[in-house]
C-alpha positions as CSV (number, residue, x, y, z in Angstrom):
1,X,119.8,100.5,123.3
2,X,119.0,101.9,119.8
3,X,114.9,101.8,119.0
4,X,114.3,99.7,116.2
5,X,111.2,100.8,113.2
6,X,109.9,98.3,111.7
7,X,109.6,98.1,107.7
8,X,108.0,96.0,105.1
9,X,110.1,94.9,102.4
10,X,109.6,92.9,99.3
11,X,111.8,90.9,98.0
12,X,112.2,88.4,94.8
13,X,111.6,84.9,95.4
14,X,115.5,84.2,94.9
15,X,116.5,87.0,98.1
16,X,113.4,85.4,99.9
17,X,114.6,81.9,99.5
18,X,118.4,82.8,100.2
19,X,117.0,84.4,103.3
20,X,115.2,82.0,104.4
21,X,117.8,79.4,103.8
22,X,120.0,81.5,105.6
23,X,117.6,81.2,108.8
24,X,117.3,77.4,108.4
25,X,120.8,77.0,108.6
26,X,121.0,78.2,111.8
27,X,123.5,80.8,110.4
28,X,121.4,83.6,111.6
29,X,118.7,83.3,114.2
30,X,115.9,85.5,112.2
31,X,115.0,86.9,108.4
32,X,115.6,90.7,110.2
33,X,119.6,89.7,110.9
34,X,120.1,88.3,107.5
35,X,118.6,91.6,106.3
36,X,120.2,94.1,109.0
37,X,123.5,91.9,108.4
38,X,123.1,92.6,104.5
39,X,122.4,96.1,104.9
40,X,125.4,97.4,107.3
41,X,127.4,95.5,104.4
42,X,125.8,98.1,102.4
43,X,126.6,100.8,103.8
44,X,129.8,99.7,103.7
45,X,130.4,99.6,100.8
46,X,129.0,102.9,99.8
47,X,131.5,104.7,102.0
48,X,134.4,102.9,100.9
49,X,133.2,103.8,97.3
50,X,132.3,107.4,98.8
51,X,136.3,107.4,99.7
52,X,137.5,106.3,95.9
53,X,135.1,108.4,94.3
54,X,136.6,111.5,96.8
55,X,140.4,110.2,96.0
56,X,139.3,110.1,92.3
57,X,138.1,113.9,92.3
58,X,141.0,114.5,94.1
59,X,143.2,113.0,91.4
60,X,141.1,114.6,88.8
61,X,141.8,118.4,90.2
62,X,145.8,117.9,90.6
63,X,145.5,116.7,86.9
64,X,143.5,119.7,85.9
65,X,145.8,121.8,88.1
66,X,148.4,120.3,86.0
67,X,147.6,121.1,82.6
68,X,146.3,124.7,84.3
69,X,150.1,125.0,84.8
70,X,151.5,123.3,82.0
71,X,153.0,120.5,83.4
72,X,151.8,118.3,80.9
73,X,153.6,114.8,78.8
74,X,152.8,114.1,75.3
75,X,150.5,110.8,74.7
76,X,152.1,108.0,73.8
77,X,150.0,105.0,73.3
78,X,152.8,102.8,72.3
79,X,154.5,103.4,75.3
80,X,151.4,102.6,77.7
81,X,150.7,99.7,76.0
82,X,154.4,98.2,76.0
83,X,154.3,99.5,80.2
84,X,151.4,97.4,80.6
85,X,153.2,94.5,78.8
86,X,155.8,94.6,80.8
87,X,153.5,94.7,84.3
88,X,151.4,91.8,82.7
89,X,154.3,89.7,82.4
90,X,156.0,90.4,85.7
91,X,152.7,89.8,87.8
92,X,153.2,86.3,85.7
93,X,156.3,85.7,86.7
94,X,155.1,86.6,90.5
95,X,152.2,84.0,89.9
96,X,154.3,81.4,89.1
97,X,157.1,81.1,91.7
């Protein structure tokens, strides 16, 4: 079994009611799940941002690679804008049926 440390946190009245609602509930059986609950949610979600921000860089290099080599388009907001038109309106169309 892991060793727990204990810490002292403080928290706004708002977290510290939700918590301890959370408790009365019966939802969890002490203030330290709610919190250990919250954080491993945290951490979640830092390395799933960890991943886009990686994917992101990623993208960013092949694009810089890219011009590097010349393989670049001319801009063309007209065209974006009318591409996203068209997406808007078929996601509608999905929506609806």
């Amino acid at each position: 079994m892991s060793t727990i440390e204990r810490m002292t946190i403080t928290l706004t009245p708002e977290i510290a009611h939700t918590v301890r609602a959370a408790v009365r509930s019966g939802e969890y059986a002490s203030s330290s799940e709610v919190v250990r609950e919250a954080l491993r949610d945290w951490r979640y979600k830092r390395a799933f941002q960890e991943q886009e921000l990686q994917g992101l860089r990623t993208k960013i290099r092949q694009g810089l690679n890219d011009v590097s080599e010349g393989d670049v388009y001319d801009f063309d907001s007209e065209r974006i804008i009318r591409k996203g038109e068209q997406q808007s309106s078929y996601s509608g169309l999905l929506l609806r049926s």
